[in-house]
N, C-alpha and C positions, 0 to 999 in steps of 0.2 A: 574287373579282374581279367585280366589275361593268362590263359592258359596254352599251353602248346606240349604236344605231347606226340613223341618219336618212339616209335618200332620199331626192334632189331629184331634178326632172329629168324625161328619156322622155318620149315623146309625148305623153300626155294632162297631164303637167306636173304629177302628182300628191305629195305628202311621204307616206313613210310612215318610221314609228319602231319598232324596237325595239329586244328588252332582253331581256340575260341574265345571271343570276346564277351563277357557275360552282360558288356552294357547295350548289345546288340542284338541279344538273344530274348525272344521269350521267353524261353527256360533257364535264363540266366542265375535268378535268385535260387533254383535249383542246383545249377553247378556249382557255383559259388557254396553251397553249404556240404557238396559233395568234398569236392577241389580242400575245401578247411577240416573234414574229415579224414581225406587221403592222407593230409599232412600231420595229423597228429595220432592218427591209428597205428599203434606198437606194430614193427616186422613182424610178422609171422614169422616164426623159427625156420630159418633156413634147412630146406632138404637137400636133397641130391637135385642138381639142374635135372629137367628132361629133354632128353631128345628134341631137335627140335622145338621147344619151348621158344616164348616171345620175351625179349626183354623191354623195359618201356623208361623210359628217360620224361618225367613229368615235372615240366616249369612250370609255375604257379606266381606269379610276382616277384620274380627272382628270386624265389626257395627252390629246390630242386631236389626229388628223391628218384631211386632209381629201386625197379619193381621187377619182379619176373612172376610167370607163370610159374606153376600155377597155385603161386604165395602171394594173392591179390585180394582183398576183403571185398565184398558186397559193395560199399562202395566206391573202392579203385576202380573196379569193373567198370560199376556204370559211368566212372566219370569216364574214361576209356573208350567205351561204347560210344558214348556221346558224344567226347570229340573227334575221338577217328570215324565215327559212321558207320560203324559197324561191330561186330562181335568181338570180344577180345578174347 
C-alpha cells in the first residue's frame, strides 16, 4: 500500500510531503490498518478552521480524503505522525 501525505497550512504556511510504502516498512501491517481506518472513519463535524491550523491531503491507493486540524481521529493522527515523522 502506498500512502503519501502533504501539509498545508501552520504559521509559517509551509507544504511538506510524505510517503510510505507499507511493503517496505516493518510497521507496515500497522499502517495499512491505520491508512483503512482513516478512510472509512465518519468527518468529524466540521467546526470553525483555527488559526493557523494544518490541512492534510491523504492518498491511500488512489483514494483521497482531505483533513484538518484539529478534526483528526486517533487514527489520522497516528497515521500522519508516521508518515510525516513527526507530530501532527
Amino acid at each position: 500500500m502506498l500512502i503519501v501525505i502533504t501539509r498545508t497550512g501552520g504559521f509559517a504556511g509551509r507544504e511538506r510531503t510524505g510517503s510510505a510504502d507499507t511493503h517496505c516498512r516493518p510497521d507496515g501491517a500497522e499502517l495499512e490498518r491505520l491508512a483503512e481506518r482513516a478512510l472509512s472513519a465518519e468527518a468529524p463535524s466540521a467546526g470553525r478552521p483555527v488559526a493557523d491550523g494544518f490541512f492534510y491531503s491523504v492518498h491511500i491507493d488512489g483514494k483521497v480524503i482531505e483533513l484538518r486540524d484539529p478534526d483528526l481521529t486517533d487514527e489520522q493522527r497516528r497515521l500522519i505522525e508516521a508518515v510525516l515523522g513527526e507530530g501532527a
